[in-house]
PyMOL Python script that loads the backbone (N, CA, C, O; Angstrom):
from pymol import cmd

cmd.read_pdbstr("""\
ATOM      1  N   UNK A   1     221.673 218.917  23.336  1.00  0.00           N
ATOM      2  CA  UNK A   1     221.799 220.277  22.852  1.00  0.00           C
ATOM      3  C   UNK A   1     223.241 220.732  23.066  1.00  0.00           C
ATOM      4  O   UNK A   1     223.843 220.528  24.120  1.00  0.00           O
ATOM      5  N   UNK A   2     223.849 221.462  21.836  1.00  0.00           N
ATOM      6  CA  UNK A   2     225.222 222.125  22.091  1.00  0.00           C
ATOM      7  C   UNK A   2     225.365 223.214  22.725  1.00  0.00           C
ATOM      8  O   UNK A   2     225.147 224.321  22.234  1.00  0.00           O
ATOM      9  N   UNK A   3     225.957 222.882  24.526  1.00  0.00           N
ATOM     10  CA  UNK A   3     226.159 224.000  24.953  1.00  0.00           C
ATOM     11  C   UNK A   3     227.615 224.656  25.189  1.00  0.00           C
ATOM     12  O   UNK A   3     228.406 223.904  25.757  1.00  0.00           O
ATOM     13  N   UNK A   4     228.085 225.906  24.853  1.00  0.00           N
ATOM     14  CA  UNK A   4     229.165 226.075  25.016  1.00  0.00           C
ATOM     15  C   UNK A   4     229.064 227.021  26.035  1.00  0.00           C
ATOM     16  O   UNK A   4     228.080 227.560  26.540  1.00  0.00           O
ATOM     17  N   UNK A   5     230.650 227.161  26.315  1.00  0.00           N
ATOM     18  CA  UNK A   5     231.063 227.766  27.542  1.00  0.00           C
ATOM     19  C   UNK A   5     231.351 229.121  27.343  1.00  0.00           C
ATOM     20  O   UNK A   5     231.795 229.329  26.214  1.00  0.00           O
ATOM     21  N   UNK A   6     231.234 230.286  28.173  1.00  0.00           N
ATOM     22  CA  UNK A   6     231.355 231.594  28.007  1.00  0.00           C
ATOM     23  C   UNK A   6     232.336 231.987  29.022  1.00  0.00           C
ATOM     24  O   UNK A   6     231.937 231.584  30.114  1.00  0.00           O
ATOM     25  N   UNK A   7     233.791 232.793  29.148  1.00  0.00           N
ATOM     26  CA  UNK A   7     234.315 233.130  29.624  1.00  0.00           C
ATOM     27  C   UNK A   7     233.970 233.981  30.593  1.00  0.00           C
ATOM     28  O   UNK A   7     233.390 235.008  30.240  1.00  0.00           O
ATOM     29  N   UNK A   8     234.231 233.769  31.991  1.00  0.00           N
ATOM     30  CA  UNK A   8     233.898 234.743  32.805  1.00  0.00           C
ATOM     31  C   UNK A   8     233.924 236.597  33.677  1.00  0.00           C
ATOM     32  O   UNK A   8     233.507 237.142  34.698  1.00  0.00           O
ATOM     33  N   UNK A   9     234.889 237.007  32.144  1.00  0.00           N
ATOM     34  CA  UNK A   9     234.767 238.590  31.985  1.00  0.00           C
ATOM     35  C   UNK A   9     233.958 238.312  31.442  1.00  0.00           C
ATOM     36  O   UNK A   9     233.887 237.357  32.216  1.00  0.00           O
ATOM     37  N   UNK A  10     232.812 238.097  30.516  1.00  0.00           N
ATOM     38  CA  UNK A  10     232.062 237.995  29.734  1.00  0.00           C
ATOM     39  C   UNK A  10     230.578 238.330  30.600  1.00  0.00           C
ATOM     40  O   UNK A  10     229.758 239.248  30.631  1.00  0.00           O
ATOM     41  N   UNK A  11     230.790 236.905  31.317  1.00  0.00           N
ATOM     42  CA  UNK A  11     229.446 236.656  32.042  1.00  0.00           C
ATOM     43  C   UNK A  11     229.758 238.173  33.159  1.00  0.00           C
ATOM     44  O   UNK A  11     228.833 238.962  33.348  1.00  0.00           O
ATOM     45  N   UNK A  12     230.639 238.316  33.571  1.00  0.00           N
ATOM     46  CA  UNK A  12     230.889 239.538  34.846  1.00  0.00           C
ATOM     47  C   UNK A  12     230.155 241.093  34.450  1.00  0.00           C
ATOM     48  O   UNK A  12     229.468 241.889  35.091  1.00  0.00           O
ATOM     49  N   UNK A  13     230.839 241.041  32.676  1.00  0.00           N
ATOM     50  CA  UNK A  13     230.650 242.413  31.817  1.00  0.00           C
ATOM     51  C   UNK A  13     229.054 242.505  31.405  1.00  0.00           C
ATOM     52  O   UNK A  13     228.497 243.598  31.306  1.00  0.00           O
ATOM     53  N   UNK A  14     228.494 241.482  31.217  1.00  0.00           N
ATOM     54  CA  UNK A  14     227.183 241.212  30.805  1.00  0.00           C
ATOM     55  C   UNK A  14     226.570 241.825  32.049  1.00  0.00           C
ATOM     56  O   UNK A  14     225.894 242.852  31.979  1.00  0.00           O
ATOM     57  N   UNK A  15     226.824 241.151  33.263  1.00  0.00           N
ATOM     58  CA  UNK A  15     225.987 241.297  34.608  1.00  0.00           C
ATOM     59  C   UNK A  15     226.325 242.935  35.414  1.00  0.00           C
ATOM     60  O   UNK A  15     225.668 243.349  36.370  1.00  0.00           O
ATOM     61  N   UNK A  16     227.225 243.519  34.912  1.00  0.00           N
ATOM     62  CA  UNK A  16     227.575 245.063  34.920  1.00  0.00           C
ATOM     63  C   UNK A  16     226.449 245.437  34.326  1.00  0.00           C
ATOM     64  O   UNK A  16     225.344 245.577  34.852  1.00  0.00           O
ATOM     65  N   UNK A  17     226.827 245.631  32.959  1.00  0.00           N
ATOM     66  CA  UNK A  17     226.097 246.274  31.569  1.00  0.00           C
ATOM     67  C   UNK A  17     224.214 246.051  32.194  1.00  0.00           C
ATOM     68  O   UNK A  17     223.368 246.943  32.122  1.00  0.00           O
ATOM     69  N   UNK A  18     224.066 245.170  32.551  1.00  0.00           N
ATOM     70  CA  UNK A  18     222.540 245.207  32.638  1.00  0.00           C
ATOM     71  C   UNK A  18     222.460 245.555  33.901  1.00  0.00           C
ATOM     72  O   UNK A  18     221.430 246.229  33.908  1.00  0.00           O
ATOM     73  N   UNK A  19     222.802 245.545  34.804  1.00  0.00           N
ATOM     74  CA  UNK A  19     222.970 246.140  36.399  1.00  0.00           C
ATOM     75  C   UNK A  19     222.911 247.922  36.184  1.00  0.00           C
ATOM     76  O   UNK A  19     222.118 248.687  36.733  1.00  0.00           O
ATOM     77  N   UNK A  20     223.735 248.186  35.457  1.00  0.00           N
ATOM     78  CA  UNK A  20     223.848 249.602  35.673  1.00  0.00           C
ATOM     79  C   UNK A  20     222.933 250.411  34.863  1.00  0.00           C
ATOM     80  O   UNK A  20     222.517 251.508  35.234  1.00  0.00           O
ATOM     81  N   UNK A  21     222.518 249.655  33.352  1.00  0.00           N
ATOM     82  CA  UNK A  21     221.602 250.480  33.085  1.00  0.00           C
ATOM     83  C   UNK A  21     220.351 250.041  33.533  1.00  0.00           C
ATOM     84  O   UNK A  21     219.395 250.584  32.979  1.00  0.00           O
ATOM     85  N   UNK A  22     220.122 249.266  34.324  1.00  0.00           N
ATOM     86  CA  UNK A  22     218.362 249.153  34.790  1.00  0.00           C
ATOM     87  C   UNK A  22     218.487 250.178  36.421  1.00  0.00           C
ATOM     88  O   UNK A  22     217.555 250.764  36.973  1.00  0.00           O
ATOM     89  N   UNK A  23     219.750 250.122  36.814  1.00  0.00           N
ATOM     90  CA  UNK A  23     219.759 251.342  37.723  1.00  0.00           C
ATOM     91  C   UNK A  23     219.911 252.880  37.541  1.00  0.00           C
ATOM     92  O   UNK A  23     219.757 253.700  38.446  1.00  0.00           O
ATOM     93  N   UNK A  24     220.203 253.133  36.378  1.00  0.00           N
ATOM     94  CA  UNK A  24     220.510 254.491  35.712  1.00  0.00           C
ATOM     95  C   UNK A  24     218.964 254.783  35.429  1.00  0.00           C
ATOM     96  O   UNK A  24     218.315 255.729  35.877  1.00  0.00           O
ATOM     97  N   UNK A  25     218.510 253.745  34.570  1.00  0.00           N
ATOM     98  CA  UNK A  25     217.282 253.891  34.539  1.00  0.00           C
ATOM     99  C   UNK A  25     215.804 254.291  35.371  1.00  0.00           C
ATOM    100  O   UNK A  25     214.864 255.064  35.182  1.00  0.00           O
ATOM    101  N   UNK A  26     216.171 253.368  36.307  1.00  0.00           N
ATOM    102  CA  UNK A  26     215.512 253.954  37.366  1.00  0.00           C
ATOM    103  C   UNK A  26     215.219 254.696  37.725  1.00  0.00           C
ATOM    104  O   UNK A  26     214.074 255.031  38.027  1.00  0.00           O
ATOM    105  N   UNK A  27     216.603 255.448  37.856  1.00  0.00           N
ATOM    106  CA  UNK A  27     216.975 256.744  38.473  1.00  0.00           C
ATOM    107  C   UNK A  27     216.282 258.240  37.855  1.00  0.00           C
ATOM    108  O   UNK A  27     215.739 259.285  38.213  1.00  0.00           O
ATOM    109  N   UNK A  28     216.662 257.619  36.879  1.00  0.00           N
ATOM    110  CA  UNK A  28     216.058 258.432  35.366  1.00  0.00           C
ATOM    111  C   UNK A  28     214.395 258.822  35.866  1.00  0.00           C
ATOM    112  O   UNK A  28     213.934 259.811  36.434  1.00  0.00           O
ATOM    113  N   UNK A  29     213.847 257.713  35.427  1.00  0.00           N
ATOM    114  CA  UNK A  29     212.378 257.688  35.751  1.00  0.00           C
ATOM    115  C   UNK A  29     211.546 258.807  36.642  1.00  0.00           C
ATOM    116  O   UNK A  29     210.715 259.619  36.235  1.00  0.00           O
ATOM    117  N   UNK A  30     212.162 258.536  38.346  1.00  0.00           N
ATOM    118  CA  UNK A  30     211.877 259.455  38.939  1.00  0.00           C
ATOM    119  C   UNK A  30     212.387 260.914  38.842  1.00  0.00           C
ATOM    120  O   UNK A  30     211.585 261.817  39.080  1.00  0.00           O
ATOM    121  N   UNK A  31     213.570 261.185  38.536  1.00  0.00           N
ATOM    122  CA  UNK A  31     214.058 262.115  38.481  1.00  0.00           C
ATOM    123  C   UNK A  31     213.077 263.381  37.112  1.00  0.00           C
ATOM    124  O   UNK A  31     212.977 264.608  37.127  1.00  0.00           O
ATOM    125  N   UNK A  32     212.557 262.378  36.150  1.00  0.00           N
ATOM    126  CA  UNK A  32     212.063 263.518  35.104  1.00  0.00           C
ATOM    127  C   UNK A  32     210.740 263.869  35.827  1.00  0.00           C
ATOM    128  O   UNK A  32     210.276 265.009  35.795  1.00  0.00           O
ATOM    129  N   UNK A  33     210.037 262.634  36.609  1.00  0.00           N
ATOM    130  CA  UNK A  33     208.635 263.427  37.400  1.00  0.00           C
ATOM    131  C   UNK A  33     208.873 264.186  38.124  1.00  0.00           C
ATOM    132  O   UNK A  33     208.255 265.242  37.986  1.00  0.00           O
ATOM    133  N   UNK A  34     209.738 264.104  39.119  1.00  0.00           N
ATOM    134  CA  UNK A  34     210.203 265.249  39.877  1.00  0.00           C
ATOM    135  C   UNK A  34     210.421 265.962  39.252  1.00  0.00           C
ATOM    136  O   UNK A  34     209.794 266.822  39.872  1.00  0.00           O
ATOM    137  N   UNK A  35     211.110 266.884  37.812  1.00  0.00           N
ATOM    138  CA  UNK A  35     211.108 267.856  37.202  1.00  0.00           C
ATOM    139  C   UNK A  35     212.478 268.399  37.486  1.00  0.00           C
ATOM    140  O   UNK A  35     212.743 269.595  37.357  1.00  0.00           O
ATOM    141  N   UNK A  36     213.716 267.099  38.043  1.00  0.00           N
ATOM    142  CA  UNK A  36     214.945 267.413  38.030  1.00  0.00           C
ATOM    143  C   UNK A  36     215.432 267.022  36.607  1.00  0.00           C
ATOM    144  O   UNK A  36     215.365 265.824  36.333  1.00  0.00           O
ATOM    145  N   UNK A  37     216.012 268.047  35.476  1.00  0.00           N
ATOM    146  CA  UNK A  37     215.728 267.400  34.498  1.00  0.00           C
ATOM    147  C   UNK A  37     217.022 267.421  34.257  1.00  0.00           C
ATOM    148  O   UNK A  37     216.883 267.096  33.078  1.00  0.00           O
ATOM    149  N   UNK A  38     218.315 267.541  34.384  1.00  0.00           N
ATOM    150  CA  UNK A  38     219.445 267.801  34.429  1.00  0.00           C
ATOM    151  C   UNK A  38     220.077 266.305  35.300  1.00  0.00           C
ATOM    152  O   UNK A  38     220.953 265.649  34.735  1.00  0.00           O
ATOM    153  N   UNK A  39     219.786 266.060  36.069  1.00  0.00           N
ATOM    154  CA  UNK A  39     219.353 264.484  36.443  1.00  0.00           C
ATOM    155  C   UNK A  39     219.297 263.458  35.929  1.00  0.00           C
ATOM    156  O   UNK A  39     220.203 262.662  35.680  1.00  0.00           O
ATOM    157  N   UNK A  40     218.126 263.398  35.714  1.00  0.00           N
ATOM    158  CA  UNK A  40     217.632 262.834  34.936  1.00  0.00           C
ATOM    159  C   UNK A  40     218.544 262.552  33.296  1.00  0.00           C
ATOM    160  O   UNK A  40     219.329 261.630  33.077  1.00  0.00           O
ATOM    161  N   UNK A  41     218.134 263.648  32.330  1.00  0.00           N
ATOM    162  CA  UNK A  41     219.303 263.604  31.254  1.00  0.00           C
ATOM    163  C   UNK A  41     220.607 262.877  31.397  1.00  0.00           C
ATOM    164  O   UNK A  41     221.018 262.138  30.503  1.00  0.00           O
ATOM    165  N   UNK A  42     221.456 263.140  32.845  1.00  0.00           N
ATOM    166  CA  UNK A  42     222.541 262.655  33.122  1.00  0.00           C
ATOM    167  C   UNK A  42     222.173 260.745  33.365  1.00  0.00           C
ATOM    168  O   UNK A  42     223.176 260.059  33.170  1.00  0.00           O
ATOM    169  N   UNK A  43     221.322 260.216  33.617  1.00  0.00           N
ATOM    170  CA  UNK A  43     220.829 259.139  34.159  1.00  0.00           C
ATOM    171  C   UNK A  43     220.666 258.510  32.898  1.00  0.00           C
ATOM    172  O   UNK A  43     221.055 257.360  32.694  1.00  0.00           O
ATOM    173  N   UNK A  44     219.931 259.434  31.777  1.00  0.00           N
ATOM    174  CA  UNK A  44     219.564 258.672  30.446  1.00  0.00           C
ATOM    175  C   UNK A  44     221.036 258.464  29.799  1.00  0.00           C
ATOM    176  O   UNK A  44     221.329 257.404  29.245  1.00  0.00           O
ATOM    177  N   UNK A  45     222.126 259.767  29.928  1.00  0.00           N
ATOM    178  CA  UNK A  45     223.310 259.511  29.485  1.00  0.00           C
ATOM    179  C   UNK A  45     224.092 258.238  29.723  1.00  0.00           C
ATOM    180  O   UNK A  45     224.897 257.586  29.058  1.00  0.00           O
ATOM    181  N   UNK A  46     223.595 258.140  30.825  1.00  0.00           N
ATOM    182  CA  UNK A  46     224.540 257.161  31.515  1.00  0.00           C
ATOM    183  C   UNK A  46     223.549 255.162  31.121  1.00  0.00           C
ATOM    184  O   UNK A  46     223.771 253.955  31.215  1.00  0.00           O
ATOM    185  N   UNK A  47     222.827 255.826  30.826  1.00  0.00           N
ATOM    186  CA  UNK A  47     222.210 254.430  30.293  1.00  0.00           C
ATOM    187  C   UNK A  47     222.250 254.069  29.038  1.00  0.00           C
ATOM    188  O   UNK A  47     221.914 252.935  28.696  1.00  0.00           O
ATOM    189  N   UNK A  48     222.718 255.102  28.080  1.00  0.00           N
ATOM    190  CA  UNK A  48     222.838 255.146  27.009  1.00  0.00           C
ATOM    191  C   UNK A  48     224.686 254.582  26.998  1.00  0.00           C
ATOM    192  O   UNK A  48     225.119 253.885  26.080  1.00  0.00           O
ATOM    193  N   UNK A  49     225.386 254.951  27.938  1.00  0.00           N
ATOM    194  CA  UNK A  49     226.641 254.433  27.796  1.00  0.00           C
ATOM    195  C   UNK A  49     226.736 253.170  28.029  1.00  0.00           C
ATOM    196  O   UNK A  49     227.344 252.620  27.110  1.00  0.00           O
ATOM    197  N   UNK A  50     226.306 252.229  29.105  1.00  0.00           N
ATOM    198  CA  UNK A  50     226.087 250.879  29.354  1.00  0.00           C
ATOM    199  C   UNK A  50     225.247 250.469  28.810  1.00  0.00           C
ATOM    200  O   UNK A  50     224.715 249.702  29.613  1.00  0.00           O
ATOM    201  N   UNK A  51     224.645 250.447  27.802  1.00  0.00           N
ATOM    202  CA  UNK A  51     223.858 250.245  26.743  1.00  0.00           C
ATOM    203  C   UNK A  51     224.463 249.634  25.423  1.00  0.00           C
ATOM    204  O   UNK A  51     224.157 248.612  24.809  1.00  0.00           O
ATOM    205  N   UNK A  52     225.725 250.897  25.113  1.00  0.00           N
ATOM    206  CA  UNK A  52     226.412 250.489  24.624  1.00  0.00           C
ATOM    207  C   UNK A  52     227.496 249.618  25.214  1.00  0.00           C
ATOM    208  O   UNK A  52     228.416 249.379  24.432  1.00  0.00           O
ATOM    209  N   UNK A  53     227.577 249.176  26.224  1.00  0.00           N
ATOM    210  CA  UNK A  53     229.202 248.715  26.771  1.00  0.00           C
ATOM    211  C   UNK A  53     228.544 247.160  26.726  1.00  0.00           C
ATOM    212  O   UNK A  53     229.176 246.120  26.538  1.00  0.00           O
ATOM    213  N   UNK A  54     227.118 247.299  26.950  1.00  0.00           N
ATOM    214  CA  UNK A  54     226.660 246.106  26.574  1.00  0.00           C
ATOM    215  C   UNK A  54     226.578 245.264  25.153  1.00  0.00           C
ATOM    216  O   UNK A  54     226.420 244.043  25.179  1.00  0.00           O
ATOM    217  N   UNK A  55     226.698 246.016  23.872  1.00  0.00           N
ATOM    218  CA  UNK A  55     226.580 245.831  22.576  1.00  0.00           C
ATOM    219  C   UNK A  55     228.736 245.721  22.344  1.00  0.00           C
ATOM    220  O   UNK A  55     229.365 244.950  21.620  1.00  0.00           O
ATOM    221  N   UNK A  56     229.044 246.353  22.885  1.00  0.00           N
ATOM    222  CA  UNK A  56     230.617 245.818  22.898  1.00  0.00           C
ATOM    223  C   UNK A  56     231.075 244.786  23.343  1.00  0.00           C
ATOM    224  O   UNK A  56     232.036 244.128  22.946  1.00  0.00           O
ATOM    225  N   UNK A  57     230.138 244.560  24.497  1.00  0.00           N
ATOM    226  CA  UNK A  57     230.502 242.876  25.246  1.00  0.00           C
ATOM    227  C   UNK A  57     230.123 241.851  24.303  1.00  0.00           C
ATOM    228  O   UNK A  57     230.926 240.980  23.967  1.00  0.00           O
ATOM    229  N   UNK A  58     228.982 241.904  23.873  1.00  0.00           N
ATOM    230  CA  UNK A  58     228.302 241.097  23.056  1.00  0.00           C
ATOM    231  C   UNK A  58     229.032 240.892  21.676  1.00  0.00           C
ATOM    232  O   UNK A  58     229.180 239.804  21.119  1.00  0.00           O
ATOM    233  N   UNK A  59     229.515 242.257  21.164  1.00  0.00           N
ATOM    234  CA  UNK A  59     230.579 241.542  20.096  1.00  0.00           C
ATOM    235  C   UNK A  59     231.418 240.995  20.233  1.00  0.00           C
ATOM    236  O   UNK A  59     231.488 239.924  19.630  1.00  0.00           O
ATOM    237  N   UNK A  60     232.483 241.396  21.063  1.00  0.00           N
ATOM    238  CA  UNK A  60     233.521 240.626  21.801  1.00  0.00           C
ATOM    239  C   UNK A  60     233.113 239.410  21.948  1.00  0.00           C
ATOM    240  O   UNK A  60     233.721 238.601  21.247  1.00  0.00           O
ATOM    241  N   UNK A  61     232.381 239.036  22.543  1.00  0.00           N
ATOM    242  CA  UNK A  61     232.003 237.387  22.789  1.00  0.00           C
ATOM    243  C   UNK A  61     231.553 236.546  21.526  1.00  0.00           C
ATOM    244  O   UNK A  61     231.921 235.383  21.355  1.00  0.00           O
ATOM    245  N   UNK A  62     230.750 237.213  20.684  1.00  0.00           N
ATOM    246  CA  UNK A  62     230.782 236.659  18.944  1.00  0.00           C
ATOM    247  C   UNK A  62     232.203 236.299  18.861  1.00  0.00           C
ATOM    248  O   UNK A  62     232.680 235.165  18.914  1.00  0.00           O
ATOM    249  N   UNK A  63     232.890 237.557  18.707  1.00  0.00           N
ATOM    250  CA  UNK A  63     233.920 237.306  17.970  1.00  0.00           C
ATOM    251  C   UNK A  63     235.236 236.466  18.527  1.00  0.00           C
ATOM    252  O   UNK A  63     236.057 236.130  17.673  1.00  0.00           O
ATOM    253  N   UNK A  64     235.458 236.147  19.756  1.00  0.00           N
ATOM    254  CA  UNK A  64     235.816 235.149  20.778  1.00  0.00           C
ATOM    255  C   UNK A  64     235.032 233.781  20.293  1.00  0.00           C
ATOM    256  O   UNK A  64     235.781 232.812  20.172  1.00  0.00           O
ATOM    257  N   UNK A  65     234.005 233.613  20.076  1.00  0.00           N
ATOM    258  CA  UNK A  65     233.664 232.148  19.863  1.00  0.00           C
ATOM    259  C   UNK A  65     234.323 231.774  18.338  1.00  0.00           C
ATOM    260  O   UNK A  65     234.868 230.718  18.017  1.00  0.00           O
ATOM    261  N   UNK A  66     234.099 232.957  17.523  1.00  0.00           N
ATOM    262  CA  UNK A  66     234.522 232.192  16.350  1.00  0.00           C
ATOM    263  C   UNK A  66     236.071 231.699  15.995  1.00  0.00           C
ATOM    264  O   UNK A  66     236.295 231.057  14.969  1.00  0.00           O
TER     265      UNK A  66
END
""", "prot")
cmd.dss("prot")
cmd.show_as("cartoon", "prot")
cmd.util.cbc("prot")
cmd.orient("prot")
């Protein structure tokens, strides 16, 4: 099988990007049952940004292989 190699900002930015939004997330979660909703919102914001930083890594690395 052809495996290629991935640069290691890549693999680092990947392991950010999913680190921070499964912790934003989290955060999120409890925060809307508790009925801190200002919190919370800020938590979804913030998962919504590494969300995207994750869909930027991912192009970057397309466009690096080709």
């Amino acid at each position: 099988m052809y495996k290629q190699r991935v640069a290691l900002p890549v693999v680092i930015g990947r392991i950010v990007a999913v680190s921070g939004m499964s912790l934003a997330a989290a955060i999120a979660i409890p925060a809307f049952v508790g009925g801190l909703w200002v919190a919370g919102l800020v938590a979804v914001a913030v998962t919504a940004l590494f969300l995207g930083m994750m869909f930027l890594i991912e192009r970057g690395a397309e466009q690096e292989r080709e």
